[in-house]
C-alpha positions as CSV (number, residue, x, y, z in Angstrom):
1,X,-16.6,6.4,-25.8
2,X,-14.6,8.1,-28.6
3,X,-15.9,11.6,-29.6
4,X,-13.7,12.1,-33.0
5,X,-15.1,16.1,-33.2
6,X,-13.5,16.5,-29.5
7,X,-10.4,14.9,-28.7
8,X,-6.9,16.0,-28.6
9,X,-3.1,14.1,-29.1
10,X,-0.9,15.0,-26.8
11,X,3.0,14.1,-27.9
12,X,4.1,14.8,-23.9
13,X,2.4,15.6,-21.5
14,X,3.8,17.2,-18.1
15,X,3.7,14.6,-14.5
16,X,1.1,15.4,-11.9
17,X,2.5,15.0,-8.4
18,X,0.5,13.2,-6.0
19,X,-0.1,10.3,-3.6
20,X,-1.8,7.5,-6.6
21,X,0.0,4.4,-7.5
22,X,1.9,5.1,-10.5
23,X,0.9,2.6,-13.1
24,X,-2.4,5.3,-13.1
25,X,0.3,8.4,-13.6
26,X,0.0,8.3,-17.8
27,X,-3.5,8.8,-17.2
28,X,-3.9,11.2,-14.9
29,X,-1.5,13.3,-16.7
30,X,-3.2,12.8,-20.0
31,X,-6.5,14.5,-18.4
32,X,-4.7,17.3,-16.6
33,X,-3.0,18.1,-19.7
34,X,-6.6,18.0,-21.7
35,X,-7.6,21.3,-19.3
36,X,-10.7,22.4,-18.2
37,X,-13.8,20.4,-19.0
38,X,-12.0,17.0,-20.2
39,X,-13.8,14.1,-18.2
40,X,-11.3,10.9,-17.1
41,X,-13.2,7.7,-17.1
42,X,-12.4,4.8,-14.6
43,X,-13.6,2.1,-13.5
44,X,-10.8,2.0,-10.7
45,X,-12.6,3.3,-7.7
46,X,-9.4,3.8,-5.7
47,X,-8.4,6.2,-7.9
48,X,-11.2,8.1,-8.6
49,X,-11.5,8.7,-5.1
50,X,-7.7,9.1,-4.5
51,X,-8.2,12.6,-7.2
52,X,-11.2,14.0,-5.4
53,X,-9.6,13.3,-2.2
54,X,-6.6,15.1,-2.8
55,X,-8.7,17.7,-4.9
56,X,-6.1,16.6,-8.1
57,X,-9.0,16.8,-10.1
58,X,-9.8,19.9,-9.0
59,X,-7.1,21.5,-9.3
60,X,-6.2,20.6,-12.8
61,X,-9.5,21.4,-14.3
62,X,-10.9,17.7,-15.4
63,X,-13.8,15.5,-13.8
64,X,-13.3,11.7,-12.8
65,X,-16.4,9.3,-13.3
66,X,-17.0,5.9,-13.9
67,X,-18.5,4.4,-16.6
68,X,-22.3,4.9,-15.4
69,X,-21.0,8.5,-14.7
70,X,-20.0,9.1,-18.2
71,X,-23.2,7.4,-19.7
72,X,-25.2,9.6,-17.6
73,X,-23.2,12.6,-19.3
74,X,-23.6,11.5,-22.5
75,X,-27.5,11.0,-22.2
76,X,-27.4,14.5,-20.7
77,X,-25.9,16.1,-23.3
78,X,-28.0,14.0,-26.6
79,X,-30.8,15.6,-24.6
80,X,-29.2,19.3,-24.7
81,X,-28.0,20.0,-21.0
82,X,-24.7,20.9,-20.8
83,X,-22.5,19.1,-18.2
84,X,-22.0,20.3,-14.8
């Protein structure tokens, strides 16, 4: 999903420490460096759990969520809720 009214271009983005193999660490950067409320969308389950485990997520403000997770978020909002 591509939202063109909400998205942002990063030119560098700073490296987030933690214990996830580092072919994911581009990623994980780019959504820590997107702040509060950005949404990373994988359909790598060992990472997505690796973030919440070590509360990476958390800490840097974004939400990780698969493909039916993101769907889900989408329908939510066309239908006026505001995520979680």
């Amino acid at each position: 999903m591509w939202d063109s009214e909400r998205h942002t271009l990063f030119g560098e983005v700073g490296i987030v420490d933690g214990r996830y193999h580092d072919d994911d660490e581009f990623i994980v950067s780019a959504a820590a460096a997107a702040g509060s409320g950005s949404i990373l969308v994988t359909e790598d389950g060992r990472l997505r759990t690796r973030l919440v485990e070590l509360g990476i997520a958390v800490e840097h403000g974004f939400s990780v969520v698969d493909i039916a997770g993101a769907l889900a978020i989408q329908s939510n909002q066309a239908a006026g809720h505001r995520p979680a």
